[in-house]
Structure formats: structure tokens, C-alpha cells
N, C-alpha and C positions, 0 to 999 in steps of 0.2 A: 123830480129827478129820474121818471123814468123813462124820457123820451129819448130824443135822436140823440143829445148830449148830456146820457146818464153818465160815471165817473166811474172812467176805469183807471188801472193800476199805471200805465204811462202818463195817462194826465192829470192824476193826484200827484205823483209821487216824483215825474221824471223820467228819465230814461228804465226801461225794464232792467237790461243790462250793463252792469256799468265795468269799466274795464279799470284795474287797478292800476295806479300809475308805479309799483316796483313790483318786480316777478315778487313770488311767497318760496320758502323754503322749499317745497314741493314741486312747484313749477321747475326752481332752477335743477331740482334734482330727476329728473325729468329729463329735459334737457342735456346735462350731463349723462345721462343712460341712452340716450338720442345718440349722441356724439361718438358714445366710445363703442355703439354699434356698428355707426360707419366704418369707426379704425376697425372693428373687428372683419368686415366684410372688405375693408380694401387688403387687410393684411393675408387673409385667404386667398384675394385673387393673384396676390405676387405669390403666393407660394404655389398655384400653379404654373406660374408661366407664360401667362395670357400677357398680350402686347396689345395696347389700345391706347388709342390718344386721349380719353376720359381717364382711362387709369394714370399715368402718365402722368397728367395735370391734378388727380386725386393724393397721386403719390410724394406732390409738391405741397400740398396743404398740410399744417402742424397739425399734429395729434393733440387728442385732445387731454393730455397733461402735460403739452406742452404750450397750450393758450393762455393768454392771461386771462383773468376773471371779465376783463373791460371786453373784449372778443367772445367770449362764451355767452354773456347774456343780451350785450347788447350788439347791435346793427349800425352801419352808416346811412346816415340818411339828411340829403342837401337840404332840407326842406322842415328840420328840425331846431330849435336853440342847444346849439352846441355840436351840434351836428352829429346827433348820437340816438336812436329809438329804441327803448325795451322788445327784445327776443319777443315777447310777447304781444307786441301790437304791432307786428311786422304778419301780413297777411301770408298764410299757407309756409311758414316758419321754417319748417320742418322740411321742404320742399327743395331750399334755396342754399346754395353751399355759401353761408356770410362768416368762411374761415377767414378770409382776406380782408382787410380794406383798405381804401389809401393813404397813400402814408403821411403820418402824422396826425389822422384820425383812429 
């Protein structure tokens, strides 16, 4: 076993990293500190005065005690069963404004 295919940890055992399938209490809470960042930083740039069409379209997205729990953790996604992805396995998460989505998802 100690040649070209000695036994490492991915092919004993599976995948190295494995991704959970529901956020942990700490992820969501996380995320939640994520969120009410944003509000915190768009709510400063209206109390300057700044006019922009990101802001604008920022200032139309709910706050975040005002999202439901189904909105905060998870995503839309066509290509899911049920048509729903954990916050978590939505690449670069953090990145992406998924305050919105369409209705009836």
C-alpha cells in the first residue's frame, strides 16, 4: 500500500468536505449579522442625501426584520426540488442581494 494508489483521506472515507444539508444555528446567525449590516450601511447613505440608482433599488428591498425566515436562509433556485437552495450552498452568498424572489417562491 505504499505505491501510486496508497489510501488517502478522500478515497477512504469520500468526499474531504462535505456540505451540510440545513444551515447550524451559527451560520443562520451569521447571516442575520450579514443582513442587518447592509440595513445598517444603506440606512446611513439616506441620511446623507446621496441619490443613486443602487441606492434606490437598495432602498426597495425589506429590511431584514422585516423578511420572513423562508427569505433569509434560503434562495431561488430553477434547478432545485421545490425550487428553494440553502443560503449556504448558494456560491459567493454573501455577494448577491437574494432579498427578492419571484413570486410565489
Amino acid at each position: 500500500m505504499f505505491g501510486a494508489f496508497r489510501p488517502t483521506a478522500p478515497t477512504n472515507v469520500g468526499l474531504l468536505w462535505k456540505m451540510p444539508w440545513r444551515m447550524s444555528k451559527t451560520r443562520k446567525m451569521r447571516q442575520r449579522l450579514r443582513l442587518k449590516a447592509v440595513d445598517d450601511v444603506i440606512s446611513t447613505l439616506r441620511a446623507t442625501g446621496v441619490q443613486t440608482q443602487s441606492l434606490s433599488a437598495a432602498l426597495a428591498l425589506p429590511a431584514e426584520t422585516e423578511m420572513p425566515a423562508k427569505d433569509k436562509y434560503t434562495t431561488f433556485s430553477r434547478t432545485d426540488v421545490g425550487y428553494r437552495k440553502g443560503m449556504h450552498k448558494t456560491p459567493h452568498f454573501t455577494k448577491i442581494t437574494s432579498r427578492t424572489n419571484p413570486k410565489g417562491f
